[in-house]
C-alpha positions in Angstrom: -16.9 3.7 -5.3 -13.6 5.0 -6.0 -12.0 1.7 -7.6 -15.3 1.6 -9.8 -14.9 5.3 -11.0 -11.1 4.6 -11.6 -12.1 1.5 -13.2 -14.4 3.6 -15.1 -11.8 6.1 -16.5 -9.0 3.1 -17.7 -12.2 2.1 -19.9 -12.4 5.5 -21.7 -8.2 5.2 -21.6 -8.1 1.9 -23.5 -10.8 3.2 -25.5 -8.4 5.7 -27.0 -5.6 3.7 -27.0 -7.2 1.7 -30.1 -8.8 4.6 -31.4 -5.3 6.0 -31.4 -3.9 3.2 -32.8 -6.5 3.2 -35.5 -6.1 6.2 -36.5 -2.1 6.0 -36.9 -0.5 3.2 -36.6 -3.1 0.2 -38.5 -5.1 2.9 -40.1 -4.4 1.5 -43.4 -6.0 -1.3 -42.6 -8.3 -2.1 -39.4 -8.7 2.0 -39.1 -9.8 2.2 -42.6 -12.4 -0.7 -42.6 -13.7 0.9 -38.9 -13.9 4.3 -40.4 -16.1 3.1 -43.7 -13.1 4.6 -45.8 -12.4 3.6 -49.4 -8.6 3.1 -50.2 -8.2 6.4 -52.2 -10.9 8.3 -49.6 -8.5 7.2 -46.8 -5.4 8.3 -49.2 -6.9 11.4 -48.8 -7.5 11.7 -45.3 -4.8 9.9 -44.1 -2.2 12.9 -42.8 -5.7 14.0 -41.1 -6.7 11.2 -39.3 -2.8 11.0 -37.9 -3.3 14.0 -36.3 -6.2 13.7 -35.2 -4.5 10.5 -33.7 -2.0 12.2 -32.1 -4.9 14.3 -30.7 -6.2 11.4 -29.0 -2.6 10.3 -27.6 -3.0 13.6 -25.5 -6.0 13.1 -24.1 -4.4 9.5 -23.4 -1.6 11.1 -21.2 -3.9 13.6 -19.6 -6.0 10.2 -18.1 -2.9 8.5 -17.7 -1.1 11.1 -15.6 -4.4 11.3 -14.1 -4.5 7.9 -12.7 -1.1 7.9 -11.8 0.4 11.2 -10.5 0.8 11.3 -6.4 -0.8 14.5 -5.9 -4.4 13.8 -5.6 -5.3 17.3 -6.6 -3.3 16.9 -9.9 -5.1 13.2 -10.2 -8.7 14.9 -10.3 -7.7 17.8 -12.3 -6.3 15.4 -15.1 -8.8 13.7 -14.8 -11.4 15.7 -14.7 -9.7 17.9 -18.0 -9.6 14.4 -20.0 -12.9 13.3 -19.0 -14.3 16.6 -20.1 -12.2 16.8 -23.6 -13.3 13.3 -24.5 -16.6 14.1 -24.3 -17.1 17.1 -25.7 -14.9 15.7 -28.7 -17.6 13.0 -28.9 -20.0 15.4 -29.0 -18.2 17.4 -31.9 -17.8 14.2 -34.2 -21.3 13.0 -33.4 -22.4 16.2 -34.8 -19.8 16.3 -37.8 -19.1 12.6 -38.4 -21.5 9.6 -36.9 -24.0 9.8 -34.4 -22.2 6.2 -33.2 -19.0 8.6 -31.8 -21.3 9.8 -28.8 -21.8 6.2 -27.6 -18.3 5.3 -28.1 -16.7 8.6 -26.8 -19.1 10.9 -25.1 -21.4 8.0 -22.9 -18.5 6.4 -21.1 -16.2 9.6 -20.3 -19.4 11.4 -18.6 -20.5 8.3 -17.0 -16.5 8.1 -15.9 -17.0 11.6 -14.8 -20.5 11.1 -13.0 -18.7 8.4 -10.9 -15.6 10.0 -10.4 -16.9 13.2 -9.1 -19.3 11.4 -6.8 -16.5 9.4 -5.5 
């Protein structure tokens, strides 16, 4: 049960990693035609959606350190912070931006955190 929940969490990891990606480093391109932007639109919100992209790096270390730290006290609380940031960022930008964010952000980190806390 613990190798699926683990499994579970590198899911919502990778998921940020591209999101990451698409919002910084290919957002002129892939991240723009993901986000429905227009060229000058995503002119516009370009410095934004870098933050936010750093944003999502953090949460990327928090899993990360999560997974890999020794201490399995410092593994669940990681965890258990970056599971719960993820999703209630996904709840945030499926009330401010797309409904679509909760499936892609909030479903898989509470399902990670369902299965990790039961492990």
């Amino acid at each position: 049960m613990l190798l699926f929940a683990q499994i579970t969490v590198v899911i919502v990891l990778l998921i940020h990693v591209y999101i990451v990606l698409l919002e910084t480093v290919f957002f002129d391109t892939r991240g723009r035609r993901v986000f429905g932007l227009s060229a000058e639109k995503a002119a516009i919100v370009k410095p934004a959606m870098s933050n936010q992209g750093c944003y999502n790096a953090f949460l990327v270390a928090a899993l990360a350190v999560g997974l890999l730290h020794g201490e399995p006290a410092v593994r669940s609380a990681f965890i258990t912070y970056g599971l719960l940031c993820v999703a209630v960022a996904g709840i945030w930008g499926g009330l401010t931006v797309s409904k679509r964010i909760i499936f892609v952000q909030t479903v898989p980190a509470v399902l990670a955190l369902v299965l990790y806390r039961l492990a």
